[in-house]
N, C-alpha and C positions, 0 to 999 in steps of 0.2 A: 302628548306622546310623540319621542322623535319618530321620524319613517322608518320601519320597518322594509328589510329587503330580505324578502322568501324565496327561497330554492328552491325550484323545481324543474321537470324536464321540458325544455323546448316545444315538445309534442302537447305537454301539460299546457301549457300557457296556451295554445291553438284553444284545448277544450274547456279550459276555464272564461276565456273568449264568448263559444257560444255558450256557458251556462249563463255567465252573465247577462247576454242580451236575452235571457228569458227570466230576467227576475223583475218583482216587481219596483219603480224606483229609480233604477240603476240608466242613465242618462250614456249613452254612448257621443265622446268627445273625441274633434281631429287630434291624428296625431302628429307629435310636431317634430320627429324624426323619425328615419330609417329601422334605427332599431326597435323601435315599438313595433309591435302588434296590435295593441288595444290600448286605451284611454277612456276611462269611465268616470261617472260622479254618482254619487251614494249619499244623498242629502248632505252633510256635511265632510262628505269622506269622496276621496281618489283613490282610484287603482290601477297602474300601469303596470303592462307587461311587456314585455322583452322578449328579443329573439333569444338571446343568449342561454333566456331556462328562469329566470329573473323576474319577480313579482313585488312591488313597492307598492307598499299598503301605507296612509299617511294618520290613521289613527286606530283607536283602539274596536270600533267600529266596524270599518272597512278590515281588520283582521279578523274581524269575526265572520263577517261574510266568507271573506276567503275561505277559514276554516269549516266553513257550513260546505261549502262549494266541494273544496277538494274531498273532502269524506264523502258527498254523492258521486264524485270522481271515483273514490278509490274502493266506493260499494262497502258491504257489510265487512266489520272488523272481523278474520280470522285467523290472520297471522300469531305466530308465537312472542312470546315478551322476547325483548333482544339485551343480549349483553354487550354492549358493542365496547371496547377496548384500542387505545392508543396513547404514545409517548410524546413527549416534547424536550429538545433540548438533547437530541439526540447524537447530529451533526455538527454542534454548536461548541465553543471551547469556553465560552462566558455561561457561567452557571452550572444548575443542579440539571440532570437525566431525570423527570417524569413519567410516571406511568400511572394511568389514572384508566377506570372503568365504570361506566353507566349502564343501568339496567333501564330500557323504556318498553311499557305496554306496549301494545299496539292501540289502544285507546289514548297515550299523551303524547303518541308519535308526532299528530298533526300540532300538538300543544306547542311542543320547540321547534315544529317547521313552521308555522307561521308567526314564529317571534324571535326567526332571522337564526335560527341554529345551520348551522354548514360547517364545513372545514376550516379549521379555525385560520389557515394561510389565506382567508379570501377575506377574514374580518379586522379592524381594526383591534388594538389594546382597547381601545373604551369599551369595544361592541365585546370584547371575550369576557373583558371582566365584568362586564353586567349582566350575559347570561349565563359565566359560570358562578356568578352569585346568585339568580334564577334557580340553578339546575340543582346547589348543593342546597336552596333553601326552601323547594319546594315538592317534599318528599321523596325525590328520586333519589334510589338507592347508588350513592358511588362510593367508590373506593381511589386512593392513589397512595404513590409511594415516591418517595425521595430520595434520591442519592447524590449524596452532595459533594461537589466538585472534590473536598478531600476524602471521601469516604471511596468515590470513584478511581481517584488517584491508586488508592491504597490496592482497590479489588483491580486493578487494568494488573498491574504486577503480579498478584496472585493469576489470574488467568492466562496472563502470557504465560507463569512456572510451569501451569497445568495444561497448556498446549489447546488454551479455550479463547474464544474470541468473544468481542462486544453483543451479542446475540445470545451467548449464554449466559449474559447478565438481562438483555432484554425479555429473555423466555422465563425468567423466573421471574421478571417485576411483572408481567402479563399475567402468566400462571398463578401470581401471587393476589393480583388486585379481583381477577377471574373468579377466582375463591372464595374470596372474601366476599363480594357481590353475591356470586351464587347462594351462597351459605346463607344466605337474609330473604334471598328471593324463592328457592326452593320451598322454603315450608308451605307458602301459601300458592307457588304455580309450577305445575308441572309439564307444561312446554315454554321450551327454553331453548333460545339459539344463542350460540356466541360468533360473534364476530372480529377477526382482525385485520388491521393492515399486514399484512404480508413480509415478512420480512426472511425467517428463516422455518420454514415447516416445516422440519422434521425436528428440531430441537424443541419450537415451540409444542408441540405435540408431546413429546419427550415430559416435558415440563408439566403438563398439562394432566396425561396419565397417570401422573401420581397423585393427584389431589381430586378428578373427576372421575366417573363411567363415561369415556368418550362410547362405548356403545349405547349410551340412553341418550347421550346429547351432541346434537350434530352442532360441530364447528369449523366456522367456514373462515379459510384467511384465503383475502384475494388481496390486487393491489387495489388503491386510492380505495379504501372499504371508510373513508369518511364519506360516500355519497351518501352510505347509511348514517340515519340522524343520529343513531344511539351511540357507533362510532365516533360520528362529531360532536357530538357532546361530551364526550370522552377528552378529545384532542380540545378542543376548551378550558375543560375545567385542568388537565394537563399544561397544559400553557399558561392559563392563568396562575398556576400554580407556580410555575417555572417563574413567571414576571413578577410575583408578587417575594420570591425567595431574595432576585437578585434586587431588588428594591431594598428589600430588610438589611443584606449586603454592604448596600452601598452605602445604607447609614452607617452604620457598625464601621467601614473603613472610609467612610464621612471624605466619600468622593464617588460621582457618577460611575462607575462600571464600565455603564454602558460606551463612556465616552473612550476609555482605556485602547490606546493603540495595543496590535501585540506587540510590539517592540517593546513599549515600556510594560507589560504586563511580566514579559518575559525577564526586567532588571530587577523587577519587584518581588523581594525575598517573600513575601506575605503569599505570591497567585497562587500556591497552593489551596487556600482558601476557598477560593473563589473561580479557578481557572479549572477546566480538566486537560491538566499538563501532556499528555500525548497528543493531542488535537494542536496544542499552541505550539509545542514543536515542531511536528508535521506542517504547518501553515507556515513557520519561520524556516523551515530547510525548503521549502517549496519556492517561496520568494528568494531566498538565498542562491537557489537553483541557478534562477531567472536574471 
């Protein structure tokens, strides 16, 4: 197993500190920087943690401990199952707009926190794709949805005609993925949060009323709402999604993408494809500015 690296709060790492030094086994070693808090040995397992919120578990082992640890941390499970929800590809002019959504218990909460789920801007390509292949392949309910650089092209026109912006297309891939999830997870549980990143709240609302009972089901958009895992599993499997389209891509136009300046994107009769042409615009009149 590579090292696993677990998120949690600063304050957390203090109290998993002393659980560990009351377990039985568990060897307390110097630590051999600043940033540590602790350093432990676990017969054949390490676990260090960090100021920064940050817990590195070096096998399969040692993440078990931890997950034993943090559940006496976090006490008896009575939270609601969460729908956490977010996009990828949003900012971006290379590639497709995702919108992707995960339902987690409160029981397999700790399941994707100690096997390195977080915000996917903090993990590498290797680490999204291998826990959004984790997440879609080990019963958890997602949903995502695609809009692909020409299909966005087409709708950015339609919503400028209509006096609507990029948010009224994100409140309906949310609204849309939110749905879908709920509808599978409803039958069998009837508390249920939804969670978003934050972005436009009255439209996503808007969006949202038509397909749920926002008065049976509280839904909460804040910003950075990927500290929630369900959220960040969402923005994962969203991204991974996003990297795996423009991969397909760049076969199909049987040249890296990724490597593609805008300059030449923009000479390239084909970006349509591939490009979401307001963005590469906007980025070429911006340098042109300058």
């Amino acid at each position: 197993m590579v090292p696993v690296v677990v998120k949690v709060s600063p304050e957390e790492v203090v109290s998993i500190k002393g659980l560990l030094s009351r377990q039985m086994g568990v060897v307390s070693l110097q630590v051999t920087n600043q940033y540590e808090i602790f350093r432990v040995k676990y017969a054949e397992s390490f676990i260090v943690g960090y100021s920064s919120g940050k817990i590195v578990v070096n096998n399969e082992e040692a993440r078990k401990l931890l997950s034993k640890l943090l559940n006496e941390l976090h006490g008896e499970l009575t939270k609601p199952l969460i729908i956490g929800s977010d996009e990828a590809g949003k900012g971006e002019w290379l590639g497709p707009m995702v919108v992707a959504a995960v339902a987690v218990s409160p029981e397999r909460e700790l399941e994707l926190q100690t096997r390195g789920v977080m915000d996917s801007k903090e993990l590498s390509l290797s680490k999204i794709k291998e826990l959004s292949e984790y997440v879609t392949t080990n019963n958890f309910v997602t949903s995502y949805v695609v809009i692909t650089p020409s299909r966005f092209n087409e709708l950015f026109i339609v919503l400028k005609d209509e006096n609507k912006t990029l948010n009224d297309l994100l409140a309906w891939g949310h609204s849309k993925v939110i749905d879908d999830v709920y509808s599978k997870v409803s039958i069998s549980t009837k508390d249920i949060r939804v969670i978003i990143d934050e972005f436009d709240r009255i439209r996503t609302e808007d969006r949202l009323r038509r397909l749920l009972d926002l008065k049976r089901i509280e839904v909460i958009q804040e910003p950075r709402a990927e500290r929630n895992i369900a959220v960040a599993a969402a923005s994962i499997v969203a991204r991974d999604t996003r990297e795996k389209y423009i991969d397909y891509q760049s076969k199909e136009f049987k040249k890296d993408l990724r490597k593609l300046t805008v300059e030449s994107a923009l000479k390239d009769t084909y970006s349509f494809a591939y490009a979401k042409l307001p963005y590469l615009e906007k980025i070429a009149n911006r340098v042109n500015e300058v």
